[in-house]
C-alpha positions in Angstrom: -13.3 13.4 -15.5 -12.7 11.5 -18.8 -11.1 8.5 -18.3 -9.6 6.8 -21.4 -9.9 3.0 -22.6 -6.2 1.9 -21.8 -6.4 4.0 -18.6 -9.3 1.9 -17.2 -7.2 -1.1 -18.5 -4.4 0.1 -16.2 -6.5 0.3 -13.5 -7.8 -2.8 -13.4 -4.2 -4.3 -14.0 -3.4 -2.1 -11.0 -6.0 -4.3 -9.2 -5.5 -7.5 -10.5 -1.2 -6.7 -9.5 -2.6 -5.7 -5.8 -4.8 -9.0 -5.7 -1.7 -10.9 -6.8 0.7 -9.3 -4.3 -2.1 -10.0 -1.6 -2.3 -13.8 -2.1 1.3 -13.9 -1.5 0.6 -12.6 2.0 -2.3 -15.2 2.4 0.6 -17.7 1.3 3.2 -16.2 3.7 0.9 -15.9 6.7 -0.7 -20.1 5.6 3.0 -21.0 5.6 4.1 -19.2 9.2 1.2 -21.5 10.5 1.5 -24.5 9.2 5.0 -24.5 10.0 4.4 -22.5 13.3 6.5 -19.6 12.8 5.5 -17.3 15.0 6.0 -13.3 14.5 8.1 -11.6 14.0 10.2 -14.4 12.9 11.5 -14.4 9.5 13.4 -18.0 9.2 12.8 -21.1 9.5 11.1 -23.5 7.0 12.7 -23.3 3.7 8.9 -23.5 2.6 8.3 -20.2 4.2 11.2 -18.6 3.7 10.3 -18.6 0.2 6.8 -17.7 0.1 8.4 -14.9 2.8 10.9 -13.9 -0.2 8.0 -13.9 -2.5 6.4 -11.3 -1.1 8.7 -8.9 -0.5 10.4 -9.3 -3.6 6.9 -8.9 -5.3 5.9 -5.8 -2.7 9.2 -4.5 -3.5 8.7 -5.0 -7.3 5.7 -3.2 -7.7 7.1 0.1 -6.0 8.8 0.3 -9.6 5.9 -1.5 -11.9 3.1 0.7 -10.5 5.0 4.0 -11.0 6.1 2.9 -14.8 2.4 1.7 -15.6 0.9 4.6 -14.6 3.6 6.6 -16.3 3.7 4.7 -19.4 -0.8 5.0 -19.2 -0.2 8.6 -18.9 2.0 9.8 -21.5 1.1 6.9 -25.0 3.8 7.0 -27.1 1.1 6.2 -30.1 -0.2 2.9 -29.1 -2.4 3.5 -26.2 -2.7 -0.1 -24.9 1.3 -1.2 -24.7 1.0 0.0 -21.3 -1.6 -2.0 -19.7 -0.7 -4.8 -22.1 2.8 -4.8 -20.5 1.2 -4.7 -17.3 -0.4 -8.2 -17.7 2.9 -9.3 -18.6 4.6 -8.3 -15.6 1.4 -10.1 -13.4 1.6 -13.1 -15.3 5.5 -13.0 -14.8 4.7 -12.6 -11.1 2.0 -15.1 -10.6 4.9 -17.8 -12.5 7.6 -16.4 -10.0 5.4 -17.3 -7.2 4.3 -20.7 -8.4 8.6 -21.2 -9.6 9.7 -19.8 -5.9 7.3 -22.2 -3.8 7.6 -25.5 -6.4 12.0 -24.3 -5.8 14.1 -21.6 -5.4 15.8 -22.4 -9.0 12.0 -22.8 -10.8 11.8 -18.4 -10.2 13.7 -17.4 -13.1 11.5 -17.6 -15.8 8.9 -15.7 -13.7 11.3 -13.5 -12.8 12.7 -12.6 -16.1 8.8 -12.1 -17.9 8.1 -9.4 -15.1 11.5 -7.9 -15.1 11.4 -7.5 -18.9 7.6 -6.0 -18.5 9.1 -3.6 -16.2 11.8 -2.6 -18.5 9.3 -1.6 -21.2 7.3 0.1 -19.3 10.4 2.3 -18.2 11.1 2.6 -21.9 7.5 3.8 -22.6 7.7 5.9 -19.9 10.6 7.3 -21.0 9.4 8.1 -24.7 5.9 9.3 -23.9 7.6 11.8 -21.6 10.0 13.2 -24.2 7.7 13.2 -26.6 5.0 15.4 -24.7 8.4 17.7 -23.6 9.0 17.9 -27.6 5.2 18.7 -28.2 5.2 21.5 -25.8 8.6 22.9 -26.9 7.1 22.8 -30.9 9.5 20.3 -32.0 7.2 17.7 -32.9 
């Protein structure tokens, strides 16, 4: 199978995104003991309420980011490494949502806002690799 140089980019942004959505269990599950919260509680310490929120909002972030990425990797709309280039964005967003959330809830934003506008390009990408490859196929480009 040939694999090309922005799909093994992908892939290991893929990684990295998993690695960063697994420290924010290890932060979750550091937080439930130091402030003894045990399962399956959910509240509690505001300090582990929002690593809590942290990751689910980042597990339920990458149900849409890993989809786009792979998408986007798929389908180049001319410039093969937008996709995994995007896909450092959104991690870097994440990793300064995570640091913002635990420092206080109002610090997310900015890491917030970097990810979600990663995300949004990627669905743009996605979206004009696909039609392009439709218009190839059809003849009309």
């Amino acid at each position: 199978m040939l694999t090309t140089p922005a799909a093994l980019l992908s892939a290991a942004v893929t990684i990295i995104a998993v690695v960063v959505y697994l420290s924010t269990g290890i932060v979750a599950g550091r937080m439930r003991g130091v402030y003894k919260i045990a399962a399956p509680a959910v509240t509690g310490a505001p300090e582990f309420e929002r690593a809590y929120r942290v990751q689910l909002n980042t597990l339920e972030q990458l149900a849409v980011f890993l989809p786009l990425l792979w998408i986007a990797t798929a389908f180049p709309t001319g410039i093969d490494y937008l996709a995994p280039a995007f896909g450092l964005v959104w991690v870097a967003g994440r990793i300064l949502y995570m640091q913002g959330y635990l420092a206080a809830p109002e610090k997310r934003s900015l890491g917030f806002n970097i990810a979600a506008g990663a995300t949004v390009a990627l669905l743009l990408l996605s979206i004009v690799g696909v039609v392009m490859r439709v218009l190839v196929l059809h003849g009309v480009l």
